[in-house]
C-alpha positions in Angstrom: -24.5 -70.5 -2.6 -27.7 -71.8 -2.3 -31.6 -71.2 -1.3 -33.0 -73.8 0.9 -35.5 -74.9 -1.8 -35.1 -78.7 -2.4 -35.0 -79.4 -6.2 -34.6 -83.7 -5.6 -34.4 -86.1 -2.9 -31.3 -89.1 -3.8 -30.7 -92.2 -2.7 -27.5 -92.8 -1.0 -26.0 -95.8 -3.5 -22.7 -96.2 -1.9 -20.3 -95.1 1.1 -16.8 -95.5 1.1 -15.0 -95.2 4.3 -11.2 -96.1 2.9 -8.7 -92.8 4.1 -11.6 -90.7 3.5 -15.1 -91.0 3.1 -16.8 -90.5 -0.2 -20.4 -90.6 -0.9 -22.2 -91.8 -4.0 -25.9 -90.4 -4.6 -28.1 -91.4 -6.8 -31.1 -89.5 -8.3 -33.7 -88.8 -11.1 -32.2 -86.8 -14.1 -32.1 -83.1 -14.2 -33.1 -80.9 -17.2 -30.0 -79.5 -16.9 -27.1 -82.0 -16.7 -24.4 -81.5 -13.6 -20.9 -81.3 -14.5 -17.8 -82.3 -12.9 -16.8 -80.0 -10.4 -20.3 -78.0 -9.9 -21.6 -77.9 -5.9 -24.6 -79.8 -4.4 -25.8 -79.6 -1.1 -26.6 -82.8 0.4 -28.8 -82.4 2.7 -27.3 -78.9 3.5 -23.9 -79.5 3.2 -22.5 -78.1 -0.3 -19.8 -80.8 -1.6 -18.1 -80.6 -4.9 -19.2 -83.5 -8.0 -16.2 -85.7 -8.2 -17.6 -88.0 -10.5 -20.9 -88.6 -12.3 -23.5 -90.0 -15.0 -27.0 -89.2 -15.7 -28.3 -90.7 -12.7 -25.7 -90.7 -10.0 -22.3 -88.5 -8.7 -19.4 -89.0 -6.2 -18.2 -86.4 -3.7 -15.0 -86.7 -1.3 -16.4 -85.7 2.5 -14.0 -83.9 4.7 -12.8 -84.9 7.9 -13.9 -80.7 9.4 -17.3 -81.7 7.3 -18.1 -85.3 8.7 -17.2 -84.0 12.4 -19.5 -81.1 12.1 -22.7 -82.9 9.7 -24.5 -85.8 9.4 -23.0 -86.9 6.5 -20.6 -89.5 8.1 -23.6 -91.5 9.7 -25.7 -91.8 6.1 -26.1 -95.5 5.1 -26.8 -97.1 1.9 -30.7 -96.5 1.4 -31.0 -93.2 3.5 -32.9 -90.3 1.1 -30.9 -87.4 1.7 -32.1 -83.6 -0.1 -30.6 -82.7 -3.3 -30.3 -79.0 -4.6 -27.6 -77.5 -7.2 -25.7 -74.4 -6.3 -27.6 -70.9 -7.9 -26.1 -69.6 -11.3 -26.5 -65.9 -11.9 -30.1 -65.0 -12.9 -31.6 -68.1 -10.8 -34.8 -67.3 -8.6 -34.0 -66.6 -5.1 -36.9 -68.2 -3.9 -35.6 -69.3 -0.1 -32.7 -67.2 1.7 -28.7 -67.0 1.7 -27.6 -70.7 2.5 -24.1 -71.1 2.4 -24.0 -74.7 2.3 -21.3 -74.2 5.7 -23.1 -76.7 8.7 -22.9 -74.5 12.3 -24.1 -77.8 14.3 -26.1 -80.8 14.5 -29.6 -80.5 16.0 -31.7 -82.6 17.4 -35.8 -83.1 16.9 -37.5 -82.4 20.2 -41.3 -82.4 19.7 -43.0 -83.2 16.2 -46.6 -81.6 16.9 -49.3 -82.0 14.4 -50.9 -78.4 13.5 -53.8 -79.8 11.5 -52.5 -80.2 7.9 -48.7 -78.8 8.5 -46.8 -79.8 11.9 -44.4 -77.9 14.2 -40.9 -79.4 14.5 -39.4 -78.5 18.1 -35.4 -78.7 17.3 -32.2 -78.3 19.9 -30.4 -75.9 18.8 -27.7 -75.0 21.6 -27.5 -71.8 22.8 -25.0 -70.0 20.4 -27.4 -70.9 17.4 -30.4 -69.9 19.2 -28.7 -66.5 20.3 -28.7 -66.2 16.8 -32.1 -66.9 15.9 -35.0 -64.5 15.8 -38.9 -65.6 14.9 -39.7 -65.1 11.2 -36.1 -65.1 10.8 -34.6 -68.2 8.7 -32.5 -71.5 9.0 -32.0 -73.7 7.3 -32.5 -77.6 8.4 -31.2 -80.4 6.2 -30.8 -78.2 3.7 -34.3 -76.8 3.6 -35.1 -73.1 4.4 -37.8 -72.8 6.9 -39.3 -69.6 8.7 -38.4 -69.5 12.5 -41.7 -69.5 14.6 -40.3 -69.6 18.2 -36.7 -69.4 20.0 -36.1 -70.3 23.1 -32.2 -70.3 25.0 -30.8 -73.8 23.4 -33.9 -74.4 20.9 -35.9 -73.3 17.6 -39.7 -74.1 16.4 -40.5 -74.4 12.7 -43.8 -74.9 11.0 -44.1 -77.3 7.6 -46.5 -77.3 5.1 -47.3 -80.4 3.7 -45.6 -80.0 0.5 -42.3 -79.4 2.4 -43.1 -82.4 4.6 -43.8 -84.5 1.4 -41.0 -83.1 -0.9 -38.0 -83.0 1.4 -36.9 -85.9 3.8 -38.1 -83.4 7.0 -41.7 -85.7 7.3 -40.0 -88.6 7.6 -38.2 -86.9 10.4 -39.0 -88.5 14.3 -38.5 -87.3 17.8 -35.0 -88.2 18.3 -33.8 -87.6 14.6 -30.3 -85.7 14.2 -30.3 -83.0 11.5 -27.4 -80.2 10.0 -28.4 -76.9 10.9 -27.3 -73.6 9.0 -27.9 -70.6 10.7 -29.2 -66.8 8.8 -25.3 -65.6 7.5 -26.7 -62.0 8.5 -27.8 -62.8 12.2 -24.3 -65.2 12.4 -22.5 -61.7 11.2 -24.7 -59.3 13.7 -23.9 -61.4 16.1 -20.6 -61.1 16.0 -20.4 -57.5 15.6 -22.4 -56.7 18.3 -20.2 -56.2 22.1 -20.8 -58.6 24.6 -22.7 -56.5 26.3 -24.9 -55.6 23.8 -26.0 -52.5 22.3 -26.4 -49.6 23.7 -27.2 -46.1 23.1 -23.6 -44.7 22.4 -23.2 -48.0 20.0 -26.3 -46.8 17.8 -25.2 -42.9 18.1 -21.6 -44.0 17.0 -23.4 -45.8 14.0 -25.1 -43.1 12.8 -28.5 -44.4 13.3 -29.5 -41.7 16.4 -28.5 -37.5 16.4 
């Protein structure tokens, strides 16, 4: 699993199409070195190392991944967000990110709020449903703090160093970007009836005498 909190942004290098497609990123060293088989999230979207050196790694792209992300329309030259999967002990610094898309978005409004900006995103209504203010998501990977839901769309607020550090500045009305949404409201949701909760629900739960 991951956190949200973008450790690199890569450089796409190369994109191979053949039966499948594979992606090759490139980036500035880690500390640590990555090892064959270890997960990345790119841009949100945790794929396993295939191959690698210092600088660069391969990953093989699903067919259920590339119909769900972003990843299929990348292009040689597109900065994409870069962060390694947590090891026991790590800093939980962001939220629970799976890594596990729900949908594409789309970018709205981009409103300047003096030294941060507001990012207006369609959502669709299932991921909104799920979405509460000061609740999370994450956007290309990065975990931001929900500041207004609507029925088919979110608001988040950056700070400048997310806006500088992560590839969400360079973002435009228009842009497409993965969306993951809080695993806890995804799992409320679903075990909450249709018709929502009621009295007799909360009684049954033990939460009322």
């Amino acid at each position: 699993m991951f956190t949200g909190l973008i450790q690199k942004v890569g450089t796409v290098k190369r994109i191979s199409h053949g039966a499948g497609l594979v992606l090759e990123i490139g980036f500035d060293p880690w500390p640590r070195p990555i090892e064959k088989g270890e997960s990345i999230a790119v841009n949100g979207v945790c794929l396993t190392v295939v191959n690698f050196d210092s600088s660069r790694f391969t990953a093989d792209v699903l067919m259920e991944t590339v119909s769900r992300t972003g990843l299929g329309d990348l292009l040689p030259g597109d900065k994409v967000n870069l962060e390694r999967a947590l090891r026991a002990g790590d800093a939980m610094g962001g939220h629970i990110v799976q890594g596990h898309v729900d949908s594409r978005g789309v970018i709205l409004a981009k409103e300047p709020r003096g030294r941060d900006f507001r990012l207006r995103i369609g959502c669709g209504r299932v991921l909104a449903a799920q979405s509460v203010v000061k609740g999370s998501i994450a956007i290309d990977g990065v975990s931001l703090t929900i500041t207004g839901v609507g029925d088919d769309w979110l608001s988040v607020d950056l700070i400048p160093t997310t806006a500088s550090e992560t590839t969400l500045g360079s973002k435009k009305v228009g842009s497409k970007v993965n969306l993951e949404g809080d695993i806890v409201g995804k799992y409320i949701s679903k075990m909450t009836p249709r018709k929502g909760l009621t009295e007799e629900d909360l009684m049954r739960a033990g939460f009322l005498d």
